[in-house]
N, C-alpha and C positions, 0 to 999 in steps of 0.2 A: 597282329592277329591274335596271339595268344593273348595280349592285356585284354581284346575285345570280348573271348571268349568268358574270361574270368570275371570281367565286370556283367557281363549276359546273367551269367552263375549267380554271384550274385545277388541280381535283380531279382533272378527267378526265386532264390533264396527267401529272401526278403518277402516276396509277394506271399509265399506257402506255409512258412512258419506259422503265422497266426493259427490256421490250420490244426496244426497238433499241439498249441502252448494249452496242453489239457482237454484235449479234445474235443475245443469248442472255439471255434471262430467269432469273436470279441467285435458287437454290433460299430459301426464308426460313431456311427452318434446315437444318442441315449433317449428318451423322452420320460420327461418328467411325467410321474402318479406323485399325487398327494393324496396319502391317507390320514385320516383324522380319529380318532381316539374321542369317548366318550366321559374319559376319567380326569383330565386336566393335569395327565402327567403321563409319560412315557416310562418314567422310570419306575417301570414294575417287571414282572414276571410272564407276566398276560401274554405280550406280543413274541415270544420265541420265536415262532415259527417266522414270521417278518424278519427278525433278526436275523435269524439262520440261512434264510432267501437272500438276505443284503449280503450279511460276513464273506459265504461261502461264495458268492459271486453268481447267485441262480439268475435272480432280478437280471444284472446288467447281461449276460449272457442273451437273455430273453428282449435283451433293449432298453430297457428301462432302471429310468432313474427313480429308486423311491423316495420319497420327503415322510416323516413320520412328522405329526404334528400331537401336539398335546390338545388343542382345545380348549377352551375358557372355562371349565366347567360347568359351563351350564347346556341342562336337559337335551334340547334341540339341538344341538352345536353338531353332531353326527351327520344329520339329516338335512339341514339348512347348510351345512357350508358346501354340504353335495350340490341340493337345489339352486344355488348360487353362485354355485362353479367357481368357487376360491377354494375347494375339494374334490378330489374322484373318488373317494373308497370313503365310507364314514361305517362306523362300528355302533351301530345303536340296538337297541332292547326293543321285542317286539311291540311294546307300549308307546315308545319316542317316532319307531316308523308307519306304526299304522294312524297314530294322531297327525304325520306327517300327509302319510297319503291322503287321510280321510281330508284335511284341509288345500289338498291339492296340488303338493311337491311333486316334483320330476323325479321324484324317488321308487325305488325298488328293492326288496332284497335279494341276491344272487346268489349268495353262500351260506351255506347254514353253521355257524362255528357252532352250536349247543344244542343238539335234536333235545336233549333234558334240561331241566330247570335248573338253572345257575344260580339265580335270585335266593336266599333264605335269609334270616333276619339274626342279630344276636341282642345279650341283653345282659345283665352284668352277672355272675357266679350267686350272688346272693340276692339276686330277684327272686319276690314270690310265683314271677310267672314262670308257667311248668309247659306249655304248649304253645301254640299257635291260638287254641281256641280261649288263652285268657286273655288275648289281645284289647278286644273292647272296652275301651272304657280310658284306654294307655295312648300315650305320647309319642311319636314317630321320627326319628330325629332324620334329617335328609341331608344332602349337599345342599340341593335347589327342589324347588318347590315341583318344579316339572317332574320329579321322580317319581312323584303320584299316579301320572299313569301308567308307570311299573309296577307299584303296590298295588292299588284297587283290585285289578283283575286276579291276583293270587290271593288275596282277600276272600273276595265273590266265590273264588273256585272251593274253598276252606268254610262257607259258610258263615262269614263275617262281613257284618254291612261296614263298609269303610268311610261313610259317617262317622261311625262310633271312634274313631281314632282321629287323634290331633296331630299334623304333621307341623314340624320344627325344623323352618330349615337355616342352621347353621352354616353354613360352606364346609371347607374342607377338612376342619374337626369333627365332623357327625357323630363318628367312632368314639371319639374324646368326650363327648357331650352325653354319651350316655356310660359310660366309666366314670365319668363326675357325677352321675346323679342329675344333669338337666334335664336327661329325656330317660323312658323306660325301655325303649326298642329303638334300634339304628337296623338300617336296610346293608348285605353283606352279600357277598356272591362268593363264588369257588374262586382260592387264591388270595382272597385280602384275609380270614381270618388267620394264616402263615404268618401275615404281614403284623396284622395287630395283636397277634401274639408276641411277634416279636419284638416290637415295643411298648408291654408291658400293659397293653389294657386292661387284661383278666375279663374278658367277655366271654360269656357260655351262646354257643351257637345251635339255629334251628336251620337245615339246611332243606334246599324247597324241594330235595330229588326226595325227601321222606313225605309230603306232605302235596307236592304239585306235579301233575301231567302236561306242564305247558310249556310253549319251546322258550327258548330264549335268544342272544343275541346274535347277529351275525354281520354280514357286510354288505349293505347298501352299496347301490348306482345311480348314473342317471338311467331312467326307461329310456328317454330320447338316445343314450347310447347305444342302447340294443338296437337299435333302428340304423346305424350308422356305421358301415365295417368297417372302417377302419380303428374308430372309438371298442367297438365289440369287441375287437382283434386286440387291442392293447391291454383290455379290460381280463378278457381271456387269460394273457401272459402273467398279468396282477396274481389271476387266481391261480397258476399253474405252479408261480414259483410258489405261492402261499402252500400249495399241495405237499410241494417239492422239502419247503420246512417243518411242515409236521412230520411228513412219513422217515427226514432226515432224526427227529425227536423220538421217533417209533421205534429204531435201531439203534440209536443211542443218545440215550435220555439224558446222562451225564454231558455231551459235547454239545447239544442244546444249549441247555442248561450254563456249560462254563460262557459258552460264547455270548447270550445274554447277560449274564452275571459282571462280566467282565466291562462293559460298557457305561455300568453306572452306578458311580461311587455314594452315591445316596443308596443305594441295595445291598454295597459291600458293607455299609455302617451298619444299616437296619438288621440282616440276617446273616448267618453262614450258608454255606454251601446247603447243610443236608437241609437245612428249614428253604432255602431259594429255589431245590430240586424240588421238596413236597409243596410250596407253591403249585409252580409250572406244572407238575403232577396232576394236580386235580382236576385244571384248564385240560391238559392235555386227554384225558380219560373225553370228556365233552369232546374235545376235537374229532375222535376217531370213530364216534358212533356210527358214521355214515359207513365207512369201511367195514366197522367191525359188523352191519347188518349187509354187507357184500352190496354197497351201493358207491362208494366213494367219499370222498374227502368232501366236503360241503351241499351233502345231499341234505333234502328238506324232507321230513316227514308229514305228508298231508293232513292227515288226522287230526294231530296234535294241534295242527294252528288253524284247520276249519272250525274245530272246540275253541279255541282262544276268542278266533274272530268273533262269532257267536257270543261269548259271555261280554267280548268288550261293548258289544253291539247293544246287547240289553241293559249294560250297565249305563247304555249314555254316552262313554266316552270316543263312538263314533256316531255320526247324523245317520249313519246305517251300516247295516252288514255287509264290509267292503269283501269282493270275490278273494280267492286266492290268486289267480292269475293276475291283479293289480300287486298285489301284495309282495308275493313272492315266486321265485321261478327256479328251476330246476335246469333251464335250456342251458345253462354254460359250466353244469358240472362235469358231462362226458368228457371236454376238452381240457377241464382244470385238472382232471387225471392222467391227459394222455402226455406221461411224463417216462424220463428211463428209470425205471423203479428199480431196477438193478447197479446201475450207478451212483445214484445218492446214496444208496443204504453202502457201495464200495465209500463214498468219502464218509460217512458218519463213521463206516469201521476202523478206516484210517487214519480218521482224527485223533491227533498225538495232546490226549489232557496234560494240563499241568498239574503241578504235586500237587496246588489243594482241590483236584477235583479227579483227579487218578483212585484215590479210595474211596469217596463217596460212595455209600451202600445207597441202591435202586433196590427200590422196595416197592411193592404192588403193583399193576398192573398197566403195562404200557401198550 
């Protein structure tokens, strides 16, 4: 009777544990999201907050398995590998999704990671050109030629017919192509000038929050998955842990930061610590705008991209002026907040850095 009891014990054990192994009961099985990347490399700065979701165990908690993908570099590869479901999550520029829509992908945007302009351009320390408006007449150096319909429309917005410029596309030297002198201008967003600083380009930067009101990147779906609850519901969790690693960044930016840092020996070569923190910094500033205008973690500002739409419209680069509600939606950001905000900011506090990220100076504004 007594062994019978003890094996009961046990059982019972056994079954409740998981329960409190961190006060979260560990899904049995996982389902795979594949996210895709616009840049044709993971190993940057950019995706923290993904990282942060994976390391910390937010994602599987939530069930899910994430795949972080690089992508081929090229243009469309966000938006097409979504529309062709070898993708669920693609990270594209309002340029690559609305070309996508207008030609009639099952895409949508659902998150807004950039209410402001990421996009700005650079060109070498001893270039004549002093603005944006001496563009005309200059060389455009690009990955892929698809990046066009990024530039154009910040262009148009600037008063610059984008005829006037010759685009060069190079692949994945662009940055190097205009430090040697092949091109006069290379396209640049928040986060890679840290990067090409730090290996030695010497490029002088125009960044597009001094000069553009237009939103920029975020994270595409399929539309047919909003239609679908169980797709929605998974999709939801995507954007919840995504929440979950920003606002873990927001309370400490250092364990971010190391926990990215530390998974890719091509970033430990490239940068130190305090240059890999002022990367992720600058993304991060972008990340929060939705919060920091008391709306949430991947809120969309309407305005900004009824103007977008509108100038792509005239410019051509759609067959018309697609609505917002094709475009992009606001419907699954209440739930990508509704997280314990009191708990993550308990693990970011908790998180025990290592020496070379324990002194790390945070500087400006998280």
């Amino acid at each position: 009777m007594f062994r019978k009891a003890v094996l009961i014990t046990f059982l019972v054990l056994a079954m409740v544990a998981p329960l409190f192994a961190g006060g979260q009961k560990e899904p049995a099985k996982l389902t795979k999201v594949t996210f895709i990347t616009p840049r044709g490399t993971i190993e940057v700065m950019d995706d923290y907050n993904l990282w942060v979701a994976i390391e910390m165990g937010y994602f599987k908690e939530l069930g899910l398995d994430v795949v972080m993908e690089p992508g081929p570099g090229e243009a469309f590869a966000p938006t097409k590998f979504v529309d062709q479901k070898q993708a669920d999550v693609g990270y594209p520029s309002p340029g690559i999704l609305t070309s996508s829509v207008d030609t009639g992908m099952d895409v949508i945007m659902v998150y807004e990671m950039m209410i402001d302009q990421v996009f700005g351009f650079a060109v070498r320390k001893d270039s004549p050109i002093k603005s944006i408006k001496d563009f005309p007449g200059k060389t455009m150096s690009v990955w892929d030629i698809g990046w066009q319909v990024i530039i154009d429309p910040i262009l148009v917005e600037a008063g610059i017919d984008p005829k006037s410029i010759t685009y060069v596309p190079v692949g994945a030297q662009w940055g190097q192509a205009v430090s040697q002198g092949k091109a006069d201008i290379a396209l640049t967003w928040l986060a890679l000038a840290p990067q090409w600083e730090a290996v030695g380009l010497g490029l002088r930067y125009f960044y597009g929050e001094e000069f553009s009101k237009m939103p920029a990147n975020g994270y595409c779906a399929r539309k047919s998955d909003l239609k679908d609850p169980a797709k929605k519901a998974l999709l939801v969790k995507f954007l919840k842990g995504t929440s979950m690693g920003i606002h873990f960044a927001r309370t400490n930016p250092r364990a971010a930061a190391q926990l990215t840092y530390s998974k890719f020996a091509a970033v430990r070569e490239q940068m130190k610590p305090e240059l890999a923190l002022k990367s992720m910094q600058e993304l991060h500033w972008g990340y929060t705008a939705g919060v920091r205008k008391g709306q949430g973690y991947g809120w969309f500002e309407m305005n900004g991209w009824k103007t977008y739409l509108d100038i792509i419209s005239k410019l051509g680069q759609t067959k018309r002026t697609l609505s917002l509600d094709e475009t992009i939606t606001n419907e699954l950001i209440k739930e990508a907040n509704a997280f314990d905000h009191a708990r993550v900011e308990r693990d970011a506090k908790n998180f025990k850095l290592n020496d070379d990220w324990k002194n790390v100076p945070v500087t400006g504004n998280w």
